[in-house]
N, C-alpha and C positions, 0 to 999 in steps of 0.2 A: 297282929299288931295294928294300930290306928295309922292311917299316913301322917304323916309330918305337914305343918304348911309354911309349905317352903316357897321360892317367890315364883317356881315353876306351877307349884298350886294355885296358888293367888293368881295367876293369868288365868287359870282353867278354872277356879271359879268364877272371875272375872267374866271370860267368857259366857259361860252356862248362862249368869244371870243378867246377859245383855246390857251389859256395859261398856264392853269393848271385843270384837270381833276378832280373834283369835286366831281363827280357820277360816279366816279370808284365803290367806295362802297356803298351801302347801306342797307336798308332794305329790301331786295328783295327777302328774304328768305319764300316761300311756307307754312303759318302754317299748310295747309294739303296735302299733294299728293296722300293720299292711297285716294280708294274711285272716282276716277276723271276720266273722258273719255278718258282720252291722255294714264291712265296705263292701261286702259280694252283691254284685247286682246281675249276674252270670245268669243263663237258665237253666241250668244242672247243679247249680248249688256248691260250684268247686273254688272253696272259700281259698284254699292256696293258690291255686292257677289264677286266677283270677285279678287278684293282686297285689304278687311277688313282692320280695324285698328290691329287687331289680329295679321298678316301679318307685317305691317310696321315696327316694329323694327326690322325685321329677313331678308326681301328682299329687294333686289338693286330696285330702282327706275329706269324707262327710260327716261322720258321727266323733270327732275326735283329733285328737294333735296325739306322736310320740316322739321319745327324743332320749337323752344320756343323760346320767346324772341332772333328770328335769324340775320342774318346778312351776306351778301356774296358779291359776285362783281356781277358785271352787266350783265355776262354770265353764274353765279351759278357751275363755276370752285372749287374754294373753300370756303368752309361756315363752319361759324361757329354759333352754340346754345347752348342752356342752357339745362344741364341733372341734374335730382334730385331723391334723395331716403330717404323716414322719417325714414326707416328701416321696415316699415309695408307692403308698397306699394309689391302687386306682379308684379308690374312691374316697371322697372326703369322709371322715368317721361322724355321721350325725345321729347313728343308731345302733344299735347293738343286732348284732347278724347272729342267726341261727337257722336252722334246716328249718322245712316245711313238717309236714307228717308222712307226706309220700318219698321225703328224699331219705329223713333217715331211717337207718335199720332199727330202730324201736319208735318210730314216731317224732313231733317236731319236739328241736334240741338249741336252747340257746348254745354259740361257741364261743364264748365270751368270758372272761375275769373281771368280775366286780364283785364290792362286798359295800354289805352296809354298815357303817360302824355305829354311828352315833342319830338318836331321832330323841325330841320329846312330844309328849301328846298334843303343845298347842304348835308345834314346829317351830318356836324358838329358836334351836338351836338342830342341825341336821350337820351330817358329815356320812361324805361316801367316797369308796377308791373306786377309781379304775384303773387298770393294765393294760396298758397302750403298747403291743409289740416295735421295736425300733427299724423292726424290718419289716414286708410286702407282709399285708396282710394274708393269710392262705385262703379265702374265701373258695374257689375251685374247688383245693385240695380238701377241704373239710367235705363239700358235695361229695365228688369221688369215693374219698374214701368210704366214707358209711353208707353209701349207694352200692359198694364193692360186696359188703361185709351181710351176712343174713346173720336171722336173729337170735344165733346163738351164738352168736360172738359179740363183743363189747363195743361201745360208741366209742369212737376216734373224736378224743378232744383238743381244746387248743391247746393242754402239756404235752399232748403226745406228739406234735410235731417239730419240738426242740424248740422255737421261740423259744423261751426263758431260761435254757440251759446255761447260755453266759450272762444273764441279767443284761441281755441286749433291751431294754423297754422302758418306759416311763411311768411310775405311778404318779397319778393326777387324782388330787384330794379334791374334792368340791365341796365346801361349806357353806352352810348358811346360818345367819344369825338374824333375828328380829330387833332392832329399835324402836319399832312401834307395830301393831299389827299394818301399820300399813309402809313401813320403811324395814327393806329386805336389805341387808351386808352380805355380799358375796364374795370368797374368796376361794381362787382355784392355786393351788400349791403344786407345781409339776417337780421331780427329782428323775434327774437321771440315774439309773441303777447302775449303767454300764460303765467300763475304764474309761471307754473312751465318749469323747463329746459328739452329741446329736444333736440333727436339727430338729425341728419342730411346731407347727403352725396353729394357733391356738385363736377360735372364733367363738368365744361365747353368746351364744345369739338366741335374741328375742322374737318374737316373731307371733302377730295375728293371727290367727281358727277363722279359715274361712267358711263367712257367712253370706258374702256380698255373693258370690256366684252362684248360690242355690236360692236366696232370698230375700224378700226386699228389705233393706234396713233403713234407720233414718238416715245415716250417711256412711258413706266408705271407710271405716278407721285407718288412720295413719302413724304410722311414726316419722319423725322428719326430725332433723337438725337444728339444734339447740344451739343458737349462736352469741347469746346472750349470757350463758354460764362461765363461770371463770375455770368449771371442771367440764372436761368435757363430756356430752350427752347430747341424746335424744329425748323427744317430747311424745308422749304415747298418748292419741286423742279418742277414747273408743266410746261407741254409744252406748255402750252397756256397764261398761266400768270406770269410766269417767277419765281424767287425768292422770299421767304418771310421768316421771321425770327415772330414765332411765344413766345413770352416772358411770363412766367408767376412763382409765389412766390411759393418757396419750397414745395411742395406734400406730404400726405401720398404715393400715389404711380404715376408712369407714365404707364398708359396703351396706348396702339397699337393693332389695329385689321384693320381689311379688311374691303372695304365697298360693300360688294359681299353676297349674298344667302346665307342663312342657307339650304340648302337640305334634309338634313338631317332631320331637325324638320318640314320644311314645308310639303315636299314629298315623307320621306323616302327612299331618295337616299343618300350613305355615300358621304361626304365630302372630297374636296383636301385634305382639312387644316381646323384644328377646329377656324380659324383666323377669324368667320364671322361677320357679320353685326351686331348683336347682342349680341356678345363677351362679353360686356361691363356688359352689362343686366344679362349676367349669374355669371359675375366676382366678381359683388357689391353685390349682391342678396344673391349671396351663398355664400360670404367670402370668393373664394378659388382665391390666387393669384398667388399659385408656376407656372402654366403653361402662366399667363401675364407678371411673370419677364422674361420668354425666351423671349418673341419679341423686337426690339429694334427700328423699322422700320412696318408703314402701308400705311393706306391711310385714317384712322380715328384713333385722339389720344384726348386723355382727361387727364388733369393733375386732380389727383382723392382728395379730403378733406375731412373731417369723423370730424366732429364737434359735440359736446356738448354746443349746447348754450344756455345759461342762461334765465332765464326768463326778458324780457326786451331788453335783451342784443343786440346791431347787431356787426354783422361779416363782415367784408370783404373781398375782392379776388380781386387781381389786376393781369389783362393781358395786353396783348399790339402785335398785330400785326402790322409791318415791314417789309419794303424792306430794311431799313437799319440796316445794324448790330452794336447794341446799345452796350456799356456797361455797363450803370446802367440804365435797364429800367423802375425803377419804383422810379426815384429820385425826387426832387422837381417838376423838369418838369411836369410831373408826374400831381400831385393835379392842380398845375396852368393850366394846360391845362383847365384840366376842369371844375375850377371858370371860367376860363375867356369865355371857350364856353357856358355857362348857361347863363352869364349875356350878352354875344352878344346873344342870343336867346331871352331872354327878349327885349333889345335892337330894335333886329329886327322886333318884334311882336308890340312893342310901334309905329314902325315907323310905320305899315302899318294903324294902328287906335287908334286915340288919345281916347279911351275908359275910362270915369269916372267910370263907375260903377265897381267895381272890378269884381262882380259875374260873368254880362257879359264878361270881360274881360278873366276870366278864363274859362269859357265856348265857347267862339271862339278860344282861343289858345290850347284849348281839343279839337274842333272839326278841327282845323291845322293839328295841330301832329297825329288827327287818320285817316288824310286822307294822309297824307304822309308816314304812317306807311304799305297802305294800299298797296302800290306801291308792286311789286312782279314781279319776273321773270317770263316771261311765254310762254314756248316753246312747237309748236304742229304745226307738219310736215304731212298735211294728207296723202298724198304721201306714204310717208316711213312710217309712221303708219297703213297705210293698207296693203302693203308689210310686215311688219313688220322685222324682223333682222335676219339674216340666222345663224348667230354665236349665237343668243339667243332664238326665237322663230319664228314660220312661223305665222301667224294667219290663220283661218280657212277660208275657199273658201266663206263663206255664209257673210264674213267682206267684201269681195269684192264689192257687193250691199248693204251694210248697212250701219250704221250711217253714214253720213258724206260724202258718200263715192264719191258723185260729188261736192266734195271739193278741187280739187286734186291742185289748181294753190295757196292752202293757207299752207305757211311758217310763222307763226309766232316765231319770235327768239328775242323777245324785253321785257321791260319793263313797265307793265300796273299799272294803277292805278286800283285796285278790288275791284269789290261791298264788298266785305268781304273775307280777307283770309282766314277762315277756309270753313264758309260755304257757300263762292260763290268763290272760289281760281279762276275763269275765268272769262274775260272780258265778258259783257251783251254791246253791243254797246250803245243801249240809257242810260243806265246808264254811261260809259266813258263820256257821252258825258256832261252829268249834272256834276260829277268829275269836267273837267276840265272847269267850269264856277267857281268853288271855287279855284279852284290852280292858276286861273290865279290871282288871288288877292296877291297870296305871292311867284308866278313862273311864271309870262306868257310864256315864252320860254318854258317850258317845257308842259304847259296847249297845246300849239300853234302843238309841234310837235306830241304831243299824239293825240289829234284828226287830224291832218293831215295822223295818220297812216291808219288810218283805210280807206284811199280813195288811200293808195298804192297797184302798181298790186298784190304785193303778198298779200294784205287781201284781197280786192273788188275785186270780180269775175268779167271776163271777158266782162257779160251783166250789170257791175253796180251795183250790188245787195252787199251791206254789209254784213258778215258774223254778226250772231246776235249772238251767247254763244252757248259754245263746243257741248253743248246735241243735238243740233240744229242748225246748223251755216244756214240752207236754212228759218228757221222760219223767223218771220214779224215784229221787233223792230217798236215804232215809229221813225221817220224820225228826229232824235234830232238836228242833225250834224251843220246846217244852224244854226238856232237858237243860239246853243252853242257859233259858231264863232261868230256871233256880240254879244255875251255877253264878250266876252274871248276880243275882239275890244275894245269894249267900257269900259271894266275894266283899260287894259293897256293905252289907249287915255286918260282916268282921270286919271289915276295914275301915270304916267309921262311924257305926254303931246305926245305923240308918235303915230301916226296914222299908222299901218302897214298894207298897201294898197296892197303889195306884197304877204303877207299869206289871204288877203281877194279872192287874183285874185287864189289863188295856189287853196283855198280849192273851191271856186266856180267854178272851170273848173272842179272838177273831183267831184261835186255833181250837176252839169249837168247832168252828166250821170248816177249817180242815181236816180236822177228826173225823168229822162223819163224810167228806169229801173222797176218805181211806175207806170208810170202812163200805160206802156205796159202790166203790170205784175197784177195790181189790180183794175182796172178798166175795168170789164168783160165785161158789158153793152157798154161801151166806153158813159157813160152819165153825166161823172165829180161829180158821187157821187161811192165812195170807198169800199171797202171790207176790206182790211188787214187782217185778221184771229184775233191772237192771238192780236199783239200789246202791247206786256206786259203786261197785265194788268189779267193776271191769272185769275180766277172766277169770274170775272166780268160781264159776259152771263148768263142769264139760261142753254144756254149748251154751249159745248166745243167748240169756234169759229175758231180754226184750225184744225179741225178732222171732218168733214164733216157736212154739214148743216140740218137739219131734213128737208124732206118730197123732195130731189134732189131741193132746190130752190136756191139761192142767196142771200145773208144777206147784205142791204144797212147798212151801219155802221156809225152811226155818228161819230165817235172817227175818223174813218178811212181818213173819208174827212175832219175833220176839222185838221186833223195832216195836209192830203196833203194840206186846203190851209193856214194855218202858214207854212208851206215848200214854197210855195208860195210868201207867206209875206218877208219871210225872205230871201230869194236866189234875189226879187225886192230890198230889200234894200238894202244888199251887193251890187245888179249890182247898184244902185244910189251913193251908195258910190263912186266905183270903178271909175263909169260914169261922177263925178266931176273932179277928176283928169285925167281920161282916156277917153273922149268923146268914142271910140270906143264897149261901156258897154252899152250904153244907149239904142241900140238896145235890148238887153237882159232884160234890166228892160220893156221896154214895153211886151216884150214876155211873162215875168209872169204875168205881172200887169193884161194882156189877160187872161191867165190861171187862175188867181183869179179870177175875172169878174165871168166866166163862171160854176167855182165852184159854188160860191156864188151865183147863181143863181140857180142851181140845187139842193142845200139843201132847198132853199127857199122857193122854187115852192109849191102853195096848192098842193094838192090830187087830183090833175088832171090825172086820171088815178092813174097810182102808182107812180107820180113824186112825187117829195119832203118829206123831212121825220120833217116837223111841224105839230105839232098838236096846231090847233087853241082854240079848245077850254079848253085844258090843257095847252096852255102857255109852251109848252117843246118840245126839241127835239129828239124824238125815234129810236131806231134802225127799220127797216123795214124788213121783208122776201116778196122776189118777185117769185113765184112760174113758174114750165114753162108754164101753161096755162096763163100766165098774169095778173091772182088775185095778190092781196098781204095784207101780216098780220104786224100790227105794234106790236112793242114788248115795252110795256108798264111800263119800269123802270126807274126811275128818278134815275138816277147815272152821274157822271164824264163823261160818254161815250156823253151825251146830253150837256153839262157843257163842255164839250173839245170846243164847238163852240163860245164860248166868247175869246177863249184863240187868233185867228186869227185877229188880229186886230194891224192895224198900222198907225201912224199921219206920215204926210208928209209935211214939212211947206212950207210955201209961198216962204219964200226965196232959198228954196231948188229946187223946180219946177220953177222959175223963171233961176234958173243957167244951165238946163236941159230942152229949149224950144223944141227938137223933143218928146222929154218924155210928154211936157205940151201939145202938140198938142196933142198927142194919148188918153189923158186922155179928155180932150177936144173933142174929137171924141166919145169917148164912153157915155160919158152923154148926148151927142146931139143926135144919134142914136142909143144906148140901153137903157139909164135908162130911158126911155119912155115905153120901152117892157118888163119891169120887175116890178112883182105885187109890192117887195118889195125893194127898189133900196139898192146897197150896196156902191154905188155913195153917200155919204150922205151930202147934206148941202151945196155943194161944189158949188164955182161960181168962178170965172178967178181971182179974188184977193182975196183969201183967202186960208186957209191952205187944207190941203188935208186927209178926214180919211176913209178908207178904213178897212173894219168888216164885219165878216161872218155872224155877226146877226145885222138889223138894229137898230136901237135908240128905235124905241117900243117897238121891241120883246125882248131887253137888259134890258128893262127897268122890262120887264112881267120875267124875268127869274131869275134876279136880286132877286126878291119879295122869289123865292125860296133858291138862294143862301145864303140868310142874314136873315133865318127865322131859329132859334134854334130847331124847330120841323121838321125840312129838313134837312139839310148841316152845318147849322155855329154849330160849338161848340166849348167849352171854349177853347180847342187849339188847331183850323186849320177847314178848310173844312173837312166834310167824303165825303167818296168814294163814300158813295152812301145814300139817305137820308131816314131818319127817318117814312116817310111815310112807307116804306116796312117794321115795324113790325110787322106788318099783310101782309104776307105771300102772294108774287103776283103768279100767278096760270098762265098758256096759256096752251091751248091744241094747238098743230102744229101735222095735221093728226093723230088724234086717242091717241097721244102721250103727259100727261100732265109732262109740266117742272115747275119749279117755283125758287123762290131768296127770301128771306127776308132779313133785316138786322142782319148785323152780327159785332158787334163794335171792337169784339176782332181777337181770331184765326179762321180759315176758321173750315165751318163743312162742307165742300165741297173738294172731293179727288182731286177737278180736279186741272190739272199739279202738282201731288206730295203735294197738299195741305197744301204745306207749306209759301206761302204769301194768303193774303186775300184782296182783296179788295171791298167788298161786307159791309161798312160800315168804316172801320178806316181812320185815317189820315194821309195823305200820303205827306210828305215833297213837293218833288218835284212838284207831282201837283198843292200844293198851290204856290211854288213859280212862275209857270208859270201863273197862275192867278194872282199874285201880278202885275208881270211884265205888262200884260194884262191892267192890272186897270191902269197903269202911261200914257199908253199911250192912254187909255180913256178921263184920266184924263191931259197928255196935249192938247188935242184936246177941249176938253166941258171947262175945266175948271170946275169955276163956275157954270156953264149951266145945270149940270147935278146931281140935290142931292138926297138922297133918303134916306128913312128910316133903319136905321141901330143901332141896331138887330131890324129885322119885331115888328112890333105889339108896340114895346120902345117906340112910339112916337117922337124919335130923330132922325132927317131928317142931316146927312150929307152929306158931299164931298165927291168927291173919295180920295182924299189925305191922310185924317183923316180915311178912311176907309182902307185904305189902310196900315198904319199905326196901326191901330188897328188889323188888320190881323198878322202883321208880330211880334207884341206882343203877341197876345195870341199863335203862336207858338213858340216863346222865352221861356213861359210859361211852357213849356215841360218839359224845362231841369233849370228851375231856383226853388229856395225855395219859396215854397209858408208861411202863417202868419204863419204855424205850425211847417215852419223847415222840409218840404217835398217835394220831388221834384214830380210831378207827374210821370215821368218815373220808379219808383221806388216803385208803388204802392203797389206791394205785400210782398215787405220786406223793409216799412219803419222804422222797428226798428233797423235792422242792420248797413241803412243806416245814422243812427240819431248816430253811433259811429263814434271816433272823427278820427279815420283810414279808414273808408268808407265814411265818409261826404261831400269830396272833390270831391269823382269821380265821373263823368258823362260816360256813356253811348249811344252811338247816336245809336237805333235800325232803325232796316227797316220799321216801321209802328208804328203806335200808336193807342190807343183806340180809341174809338171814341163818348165816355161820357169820361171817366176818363185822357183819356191819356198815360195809363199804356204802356211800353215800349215792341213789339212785334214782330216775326220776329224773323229775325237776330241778333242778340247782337252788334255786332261791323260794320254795314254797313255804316259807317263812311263817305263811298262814295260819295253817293247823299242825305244822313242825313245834310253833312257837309255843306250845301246847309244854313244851319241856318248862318254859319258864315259870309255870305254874309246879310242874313238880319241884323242881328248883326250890320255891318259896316252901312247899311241905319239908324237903328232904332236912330243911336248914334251920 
């Protein structure tokens, strides 16, 4: 269906067409920075040690500002978040706490309740909860415990410690609404949940990115005291972002501090000025305010509130940032702002999917707003970061050759969309890339220019090689990038009739040369069958597939070639797009279509020697080890990595090769003179009038593979494919020289260290990869049609389509996040009593994985990212 233009459109074309500046502000605000690669300035590289949460409310950040329920501009100039104190906490709440990766038993773990409810694409209109416990925070007891626990036991979260069992806590709403892109309405809504009345301390605080300590600027920004206003505020003078007039309702007190080192507490070196970062934290905590009424003037201010509220009762707090100097900032305007931005944001969500079912309905506009929430500033100059700042730190000679350190041509200075801000605050490329196949549904301009970053010189190294995530910018993503673009295509083409041929040609010239960047780089053999290492997909090996292969051999990788020939598939289709209106393309699509050919022929191949990596009499495809005397050993696990070779697959119709006669010739040439030389042609079916499908696995062996994908005792479960099937609970064994590895399944958290063992793939359900197999199946399914039915689930007796199978796939991962007949959501499995209350009931959570019997929500908490990926099936299912 077309969008609607509704007034949330009209901002966002507004925007695009540089009119009015839309995404001046948003969410962009870091929920963690301590802990990250870009502040490690260490000689060992030990991004957690180095600098704790413990740290962060006392020292200046380099690369970055993080904060609560945040908000800043596009350059992370000035930001503002939410600070909080129940009166117990020993520390004031200015961040969201979670483990490291060494503390917990599967890796670092935010311990925190929040949810995101409401986001629109120009940030209009934002709305998020947090869950303030009414008593001592457990910060210790959360360490402890999951330092206690090894990694076959489950992570001790914050329900498990009974906080919420009497609705002892606070939910605090934080709104934001626009009156102009450059006049921000804030409102924080506090309710006591509990019988009884709690106190409460509430510092909404703004606060300066220091620049002035590591660099010279034109002048020191300040905020200072506004005493000419009839509303009370401060005046925000910065050289970068010019004026602002920050408004907010009469205070217990106005505090001012520095946003500069405590040394003192950190180092033991005395202090300029007791004005530090942390000022605030000692202010509120200890009652002592005679030394905050001397400052009048900082570069962090909090207007401070000391509440007793009632049982039931909620509170309010209204701000309001400004370039214009108001004088009643909180008059009717005021409220009407923001009725009317809530119900354009309904509005706008209505247009994009005329959605019957409410449940859905509010479960794709949750999985919206937590991927627009996810959006984050993110700056890291490897450059200067190896250098690091002669006015603040030198880094150690040993950083010179370490992490990163042939990174040197990558400036990132933009705005990413984040696997998860606290516990992924960095871009992973193939995940960006899944990201914006769901924003292009309610932003393609913004879908469009985010992955076109990552193919500019300053990210893509000078041989074509994408930087993959901070820890690692040289490691192995898969190859998403293609793919993504004709989804992000084909999104905006149906949704407003718009073909943009121009971002097809942009992003296809400049993953050319990541194409052959692959194909020079991991294709050792030079035999069209892959390596890649890692690939994302963490534990997914018997052993570490980017840290060296056992016994000096070669690891043939299913995953790795069936990535490169969907990279294939999709950089042919792009060029046949392009090649309709631009004849001069057409040469390029025959180039891949060769490049497919040839793959697919190399996976195919029997065990003629050590070619091919099928195994005929298991119906599946293996990873291989190819030794240097020329032996070789197949690695016998039925996982996604043999299962990625379905996903390569593309129909081509009649009338489309008919419009592209050099193209129809070449294809025409190849079934004349190869698919004669190939045991198992990938040519399939195909004759000079008819359509054209092209698949890395033929019609039989799709069919023999199939058998396993749709058999509950393998792969299918109630909601989504697992990662790796049912057969390995019984424990797969190889010895590779002398040395025994093994995998079994594992549905839930990894018991496996390898990469930080904090995802798993070794069993759960993994979003993304089922939606590329969804994707997969249509275009099976328009090719065969009818032609092609098969039993579904194995063994049922009921022989479908792929339609209907297809169909049924993208329901039972709906299934994740909907109530089930009991009034439970399956993600929710280990506290569905809390969520059976009528203040927890609504919210959804999109984690990074799921179980893989039950479902239970795993991971990450908030990886909203490529979770949000549901919200595209959503729009199919409906």
């Amino acid at each position: 269906m077309a969008k609607k233009n509704t007034e949330e459109q009209k901002r966002l074309d507004s925007h695009y067409k540089e009119e009015e500046d839309w995404l001046h502000w948003g969410p962009y605000l870091s929920e963690r920075q301590w802990g990250t690669v870009r502040e490690d300035y260490s000689s060992n590289g030990d991004a957690w040690g180095y600098f704790p949460h413990d740290h962060a409310r006392s020292r200046m950040y380099r690369w970055g500002e993080d904060g609560l329920a945040g908000f800043t501009d596009r350059y992370c100039n000035v930001c503002f978040g939410l600070a909080l104190w129940n009166g117990k906490d020993n520390i004031l709440k200015e961040r969201l706490f979670g483990l490291t990766g060494p503390e917990g038993n599967h890796g670092e773990d935010v311990k925190e309740l929040y949810y995101y409810l409401e986001n629109t694409p120009t940030h209009s209109y934002m709305k998020h909860l947090y869950k303030y416990p009414q008593n001592a925070f457990p910060y210790d007891e959360m360490v402890a415990k999951n330092r206690s626990r090894d990694r076959k036991q489950q992570e001790y979260e914050l329900l498990d410690t009974g906080l919420f069992d009497k609705n002892e806590y606070f939910d605090v709403v934080t709104e934001y609404a626009k009156a102009s892109p450059e006049d921000i309405c804030i409102r924080i809504s506090v309710t006591n949940r509990n019988s009884k009345a709690a106190e409460l301390h509430v510092l909404p605080t703004l606060w300066i990115r220091n620049f002035w300590s590591i660099r010279d600027m034109p002048f020191k920004p300040q905020i200072t005291q506004n005493t000419k206003s009839q509303t009370p505020s401060v005046h925000i003078n910065h050289p970068y972002t010019g004026e602002y007039n920050f408004y907010f309702e009469s205070p217990d007190h106005q505090l001012f501090t520095e946003n500069e080192t405590n040394d003192q507490r950190l180092y033991g070196q005395p202090n300029d000025h007791p004005y530090k970062k942390d000022f605030f934290h000692d202010t509120v905590i200890q009652g002592k305010y005679k030394l905050a009424r001397k400052k009048k003037e900082g570069t962090k201010f909090a207007p401070h509130y000391q509440r007793n509220v009632a049982a039931g009762e909620t509170v309010v707090f209204k701000l309001r940032l400004s370039k214009e100097a108001l004088d009643a900032a909180f008059n009717e305007d005021f409220d009407t702002t923001f009725a009317a931005r809530y119900q354009e944001c309904l509005n706008f969500y209505e247009g994009i999917n005329e959605i019957k079912d409410p449940e859905a309905k509010a479960i794709q506009r949750q999985a919206f707003a937590g991927l627009l929430w996810t959006k984050q500033y993110y700056n890291y100059e490897v450059e200067q970061w190896l250098k690091g700042d002669p006015k603040v730190s030198t880094p150690p000679q040993s950083r010179r050759q370490g992490r990163n350190h042939n990174w040197k041509t990558l400036r990132n200075h933009d705005i990413h969309l984040m696997p998860d801000k606290w516990e992924y605050p960095w871009y992973a490329a193939w995940d960006s890339a899944f990201h914006c196949i769901t924003m292009a549904y309610i932003d393609h301009e913004f879908a469009k220019k985010q992955l076109l970053l990552f193919t500019k010189e300053w990210y893509m190294a000078p041989n074509g090689q994408i930087p993959a995530y901070e820890w690692n910018f040289s490691d192995v993503n898969p190859p998403t990038q293609a793919f993504a673009a004709l989804q992000i295509y084909k999104i905006e083409r149906d949704s407003t009739g718009y073909e943009d041929i121009d971002f097809l040609k942009r992003i296809f010239n400049k993953l050319s040369l990541n194409f052959t960047w692959w194909v020079n780089q991991e294709d050792k053999r030079q035999n069209n069958v892959f390596q890649g290492g890692f690939l994302g997909l963490d534990n997914i090996g018997v052993f570490d597939r980017s840290s060296g292969i056992p016994g000096n051999a070669t690891l043939e990788q299913v995953d790795g070639t069936s990535w490169m020939a969907l990279y294939c598939l999709n950089m042919l289709e792009i060029a046949i797009k392009i090649a309709l209106v631009d004849p001069s393309y057409e040469e390029m699509a025959t180039k891949f279509f060769g490049h497919f050919i040839f793959i697919a022929e190399a996976l195919n191949k029997l065990n003629e020697k050590y070619e091919g990596t099928w195994d005929e009499q298991e119906g599946f495809f293996y990873d291989k080890l190819v030794f240097e005397n020329g032996t070789f050993q197949p690695i016998k696990v039925r996982s996604i990595v043999g299962l990625m070779s379905l996903v390569a697959v593309l129909h081509i119709s009649k009338s489309t090769l008919d419009r592209l006669p050099n193209f129809k010739y070449s294809v025409n040439w190849f079934r004349k003179y190869r698919k004669e030389n190939l045991k198992y042609p990938v040519i399939q079916e195909y004759s000079e009038d008819s359509d054209l499908l092209l698949a890395l696995v033929p019609k039989e062996r799709v069919k023999i593979m199939l058998n396993a994908v749709f058999d509950e005792k393998e792969f299918l479960s109630k909601h989504g494919l697992r990662s790796l099937s049912k057969v390995h609970e019984k424990t797969y064994t190889i010895d590779i020289n002398g040395t025994n590895y093994e995998i079994k399944y594992e549905p839930a958290e990894s018991e496996s260290s390898m990469f930080g063992g904090n995802s798993n793939w070794r069993g759960p359900v993994w979003i993304p990869f089922n939606y590329l197999f969804i994707t997969a199946i249509k275009e099976f399914r328009d090719y065969y049609g009818k032609n092609l039915e098969v039993e579904y689930p194995k063994g049922s007796g009921t022989i479908l389509g792929l339609n209907a199978i297809r169909n049924d796939l993208m329901k039972r991962l709906l299934s994740l996040f909907q109530e089930d007949e009991n009034g439970n959501r399956p993600v929710n499995e280990n506290h569905e009593k809390i969520y059976k209350d009528p203040n927890f009931k609504d919210l959804v959570l999109f984690y990074e994985y799921f179980h893989g019997d039950t479902g239970r929500g795993l991971g990450a908490s908030h990886q909203t990212g490529w979770t949000a990926l549901i919200a595209n099936m959503i729009h199919e299912i409906y």
